[in-house]
C-alpha positions as CSV (number, residue, x, y, z in Angstrom):
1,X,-113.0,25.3,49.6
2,X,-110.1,26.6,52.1
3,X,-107.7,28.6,50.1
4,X,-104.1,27.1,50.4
5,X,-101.4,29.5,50.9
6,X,-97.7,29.4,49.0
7,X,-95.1,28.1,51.5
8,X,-92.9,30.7,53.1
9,X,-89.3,30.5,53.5
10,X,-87.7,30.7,56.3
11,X,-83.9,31.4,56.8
12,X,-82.7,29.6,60.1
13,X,-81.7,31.9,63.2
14,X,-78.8,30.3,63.0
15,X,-77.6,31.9,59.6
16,X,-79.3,35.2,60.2
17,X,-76.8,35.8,63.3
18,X,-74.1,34.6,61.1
19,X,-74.6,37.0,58.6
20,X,-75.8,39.8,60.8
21,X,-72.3,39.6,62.4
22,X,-69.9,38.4,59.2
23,X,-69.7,41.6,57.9
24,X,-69.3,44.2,60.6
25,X,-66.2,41.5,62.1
26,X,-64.9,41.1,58.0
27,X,-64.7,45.3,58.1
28,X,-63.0,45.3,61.4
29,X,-61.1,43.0,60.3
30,X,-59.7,44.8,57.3
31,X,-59.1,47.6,59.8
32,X,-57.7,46.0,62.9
33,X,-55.2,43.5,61.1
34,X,-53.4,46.4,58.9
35,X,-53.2,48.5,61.5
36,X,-51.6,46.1,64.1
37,X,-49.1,44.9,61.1
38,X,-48.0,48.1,60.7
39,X,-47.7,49.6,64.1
40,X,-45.7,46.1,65.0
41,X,-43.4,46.6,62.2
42,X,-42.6,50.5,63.2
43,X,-42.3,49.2,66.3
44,X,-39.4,46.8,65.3
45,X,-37.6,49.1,63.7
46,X,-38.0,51.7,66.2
47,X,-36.6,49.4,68.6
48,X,-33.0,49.1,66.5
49,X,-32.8,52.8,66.2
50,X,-34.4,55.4,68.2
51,X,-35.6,53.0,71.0
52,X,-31.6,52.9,71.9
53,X,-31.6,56.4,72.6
54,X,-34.5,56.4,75.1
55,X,-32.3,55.1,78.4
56,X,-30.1,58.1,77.6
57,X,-32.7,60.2,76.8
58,X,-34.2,59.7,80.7
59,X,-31.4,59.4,82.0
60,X,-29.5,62.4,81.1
61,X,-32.5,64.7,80.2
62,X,-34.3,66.6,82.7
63,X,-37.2,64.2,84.1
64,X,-39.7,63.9,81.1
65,X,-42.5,61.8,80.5
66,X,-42.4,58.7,79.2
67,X,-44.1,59.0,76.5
68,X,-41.9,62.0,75.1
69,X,-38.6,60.2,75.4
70,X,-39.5,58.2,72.1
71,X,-40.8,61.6,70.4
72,X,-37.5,62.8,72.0
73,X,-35.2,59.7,71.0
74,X,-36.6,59.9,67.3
75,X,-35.6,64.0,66.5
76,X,-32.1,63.3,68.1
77,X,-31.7,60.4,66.0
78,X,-32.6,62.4,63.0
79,X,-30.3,65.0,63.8
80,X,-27.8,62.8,64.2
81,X,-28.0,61.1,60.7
82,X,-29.0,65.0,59.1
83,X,-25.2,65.8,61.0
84,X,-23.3,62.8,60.0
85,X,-24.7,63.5,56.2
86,X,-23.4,67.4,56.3
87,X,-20.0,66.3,57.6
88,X,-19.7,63.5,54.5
89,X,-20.2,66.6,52.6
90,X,-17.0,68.2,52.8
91,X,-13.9,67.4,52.2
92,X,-12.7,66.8,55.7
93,X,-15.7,65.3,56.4
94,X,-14.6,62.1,53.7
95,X,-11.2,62.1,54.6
96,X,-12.4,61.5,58.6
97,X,-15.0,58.8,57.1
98,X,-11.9,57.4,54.9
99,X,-9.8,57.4,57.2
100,X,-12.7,55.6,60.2
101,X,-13.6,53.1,57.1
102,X,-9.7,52.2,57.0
103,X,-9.8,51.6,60.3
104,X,-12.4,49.4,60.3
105,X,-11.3,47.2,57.3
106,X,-8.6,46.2,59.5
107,X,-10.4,44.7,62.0
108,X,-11.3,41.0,60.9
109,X,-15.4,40.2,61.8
110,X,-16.2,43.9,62.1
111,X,-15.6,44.8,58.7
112,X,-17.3,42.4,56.8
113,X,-20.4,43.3,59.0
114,X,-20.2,47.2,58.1
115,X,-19.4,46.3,55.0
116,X,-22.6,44.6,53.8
117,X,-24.6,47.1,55.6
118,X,-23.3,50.1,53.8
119,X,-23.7,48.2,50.5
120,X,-27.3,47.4,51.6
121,X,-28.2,50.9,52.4
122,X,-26.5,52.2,49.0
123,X,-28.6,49.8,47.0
124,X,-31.8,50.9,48.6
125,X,-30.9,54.7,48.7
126,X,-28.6,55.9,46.3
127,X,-29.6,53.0,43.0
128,X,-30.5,54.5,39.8
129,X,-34.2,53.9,39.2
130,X,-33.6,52.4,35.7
131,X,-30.6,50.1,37.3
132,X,-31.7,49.3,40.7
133,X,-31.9,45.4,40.1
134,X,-35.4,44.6,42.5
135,X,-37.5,42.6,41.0
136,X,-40.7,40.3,42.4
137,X,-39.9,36.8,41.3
138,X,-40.9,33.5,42.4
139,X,-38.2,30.4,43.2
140,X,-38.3,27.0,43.6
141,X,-38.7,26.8,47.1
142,X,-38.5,25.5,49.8
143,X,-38.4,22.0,47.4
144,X,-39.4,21.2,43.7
145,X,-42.6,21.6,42.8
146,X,-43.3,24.2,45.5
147,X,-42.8,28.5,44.7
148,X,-42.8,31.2,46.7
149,X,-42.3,34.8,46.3
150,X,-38.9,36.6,46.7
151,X,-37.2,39.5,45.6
152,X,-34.4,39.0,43.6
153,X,-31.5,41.6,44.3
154,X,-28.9,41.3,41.9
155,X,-26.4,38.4,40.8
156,X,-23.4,36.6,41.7
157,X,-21.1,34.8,39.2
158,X,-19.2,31.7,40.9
159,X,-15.5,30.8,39.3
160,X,-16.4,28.2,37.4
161,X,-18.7,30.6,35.1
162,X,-22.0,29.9,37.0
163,X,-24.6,32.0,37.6
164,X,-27.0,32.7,40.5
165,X,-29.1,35.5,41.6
166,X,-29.7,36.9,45.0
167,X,-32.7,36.1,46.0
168,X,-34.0,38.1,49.2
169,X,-37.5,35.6,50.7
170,X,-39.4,38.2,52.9
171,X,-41.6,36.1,55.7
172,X,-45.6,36.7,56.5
173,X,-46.3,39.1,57.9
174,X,-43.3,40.2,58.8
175,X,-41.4,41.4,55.6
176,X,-38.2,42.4,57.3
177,X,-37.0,39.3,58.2
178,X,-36.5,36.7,56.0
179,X,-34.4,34.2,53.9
180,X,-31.6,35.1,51.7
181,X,-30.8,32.7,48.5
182,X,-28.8,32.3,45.7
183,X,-30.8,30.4,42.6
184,X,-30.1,29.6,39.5
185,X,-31.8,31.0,36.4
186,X,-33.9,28.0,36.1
187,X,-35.3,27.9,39.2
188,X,-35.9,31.7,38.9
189,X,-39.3,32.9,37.2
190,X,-40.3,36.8,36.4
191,X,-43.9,37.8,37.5
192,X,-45.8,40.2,36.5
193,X,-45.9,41.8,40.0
194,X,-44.8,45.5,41.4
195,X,-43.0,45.9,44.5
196,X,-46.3,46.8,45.8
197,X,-48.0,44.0,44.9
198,X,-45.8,41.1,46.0
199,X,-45.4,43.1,49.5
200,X,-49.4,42.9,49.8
201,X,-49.5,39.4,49.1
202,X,-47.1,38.8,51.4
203,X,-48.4,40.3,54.2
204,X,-51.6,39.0,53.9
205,X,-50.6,35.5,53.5
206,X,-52.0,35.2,49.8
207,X,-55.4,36.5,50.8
208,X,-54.9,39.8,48.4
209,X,-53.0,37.6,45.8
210,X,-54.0,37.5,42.0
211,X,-55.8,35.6,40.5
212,X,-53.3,34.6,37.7
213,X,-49.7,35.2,36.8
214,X,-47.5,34.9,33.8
215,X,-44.1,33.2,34.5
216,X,-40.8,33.6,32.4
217,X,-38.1,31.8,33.6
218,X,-34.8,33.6,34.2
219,X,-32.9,30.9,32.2
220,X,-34.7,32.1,29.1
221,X,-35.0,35.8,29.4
222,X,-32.6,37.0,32.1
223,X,-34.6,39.6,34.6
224,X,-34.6,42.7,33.3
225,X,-34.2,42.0,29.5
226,X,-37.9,42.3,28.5
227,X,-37.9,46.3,30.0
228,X,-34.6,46.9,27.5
229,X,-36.1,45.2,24.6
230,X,-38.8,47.7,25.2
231,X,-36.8,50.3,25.4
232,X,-35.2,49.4,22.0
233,X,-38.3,49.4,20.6
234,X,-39.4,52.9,21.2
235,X,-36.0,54.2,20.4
C-alpha cells in the first residue's frame, strides 16, 4: 500500500518577492522621507536668510567656490545677528533701536509688518516657560464635524466681550506654513499631545499618530487651567 504524503504548502512567487522587498523599501523609507523633509525645510529657511547673502558674498568676496558661499553667507549672518544683539545691549545701542523703531511706526504698511514679526520672535524666544501660551489643540475645521490639529497661541478678546484663541494650523509636511485662526472656546479642544508629538503627526500625515486621545473642550476648562490646578494641588 503506497504511503500518502501530507500536502505541502506553498507560498506563491508572487508574495515571496513582495515580502522579500516590503521591508528593505519600508526601512528606506523611514530613512529617505525624514531626511528629504528635513533638508527641504532647512532649505526654506536658508533661502530667507543666509541664501540673501550669497550674491554678495560672490560678488564682492575674492572668487570662492560655490559651495563655500552658503558656509560663508551663514557665519556672516550669524555675526550679524551676534552684532545687532551686543549693540541692543547698551544704552546707546536702545536709544538707536528706539529711536529706528520710531521711525518705523510712522510709516503706514511698514510698521504693522515689523510689528508682528518682532512680537512673533519675542513669543518664541524670550516667553517664560511656565507662561509661554503653545499648546497642541484640535479645532473644528475646515467644517463641523471635521478636526484637525493646530497650535493655539494665545487669545484675543473682541469688544463686545467675546472670546477667541489664536489658533496657528501648520500644513503637511511642511510645518512652516500654514493657516492662522481665531476659534472660539467651543470649537477648541485640549489634547493630550506635546509639541513634539503633534509636529510628528503632522509631518507624517497621521501615519505616527496615536492611537487615542482625550479631548476637553476650551469652553469648559480654558487651556492651561488643568496645569494650575495642579499646581495648586502640590502647593
Amino acid at each position: 500500500m503506497a504511503e500518502t504524503s501530507a500536502p505541502k504548502c506553498t507560498v506563491p512567487r508572487k508574495n515571496k518577492i513582495t515580502h522579500t522587498f516590503r521591508k528593505p523599501l519600508i526601512s528606506g523609507l523611514l530613512i529617505v522621507v525624514p531626511m528629504g523633509v528635513t533638508a527641504f525645510v532647512l532649505k526654506l529657511l536658508y533661502a530667507f536668510t543666509a541664501g540673501r547673502l550669497s550674491p554678495f558674498v560672490r560678488k564682492y568676496i575674492d572668487p570662492v567656490p560655490d559651495y563655500t558661499s552658503p558656509v560663508i553667507a551663514s557665519i556672516l549672518l550669524f555675526a550679524f545677528i551676534y552684532f545687532m544683539g551686543l549693540i541692543a545691549s547698551v544704552v546707546v545701542g536702545k536709544k538707536l533701536i528706539a529711536l529706528f523703531e520710531n521711525l518705523i511706526q510712522t510709516i503706514p504698511f511698514v510698521k504693522s509688518i515689523y510689528k508682528a514679526s518682532k512680537q512673533v520672535v519675542e513669543s518664541l524666544a524670550f516667553a517664560q516657560e511656565d507662561t509661554a501660551f503653545k499648546i497642541p489643540v484640535l479645532i473644528e475645521f475646515p467644517c463641523p464635524g471635521m478636526k484637525c490639529i493646530g497650535l493655539a497661541l494665545g487669545t484675543i478678546r473682541c469688544r463686545d466681550g467675546r472670546e477667541y484663541y489664536n489658533v496657528f494650523v501648520p500644513t503637511t509636511p511642511n510645518i512652516t506654513v500654514g493657516l492662522y485662526l481665531l476659534v472660539a472656546p467651543e470649537d477648541v479642544y485640549k489634547c493630550d499631545l506635546t509639541i513634539d508629538e503633534a509636529v510628528k503627526i503632522i509631518v507624517s500625515g497621521g501615519i505616527l499618530g496615536p492611537e487615542q486621545m482625550d479631548l476637553t473642550s476650551a469652553a469648559i476648562t480654558p487651556l492651561g487651567a488643568p496645569m494650575e490646578e495642579e499646581e495648586d494641588d502640590e502647593e
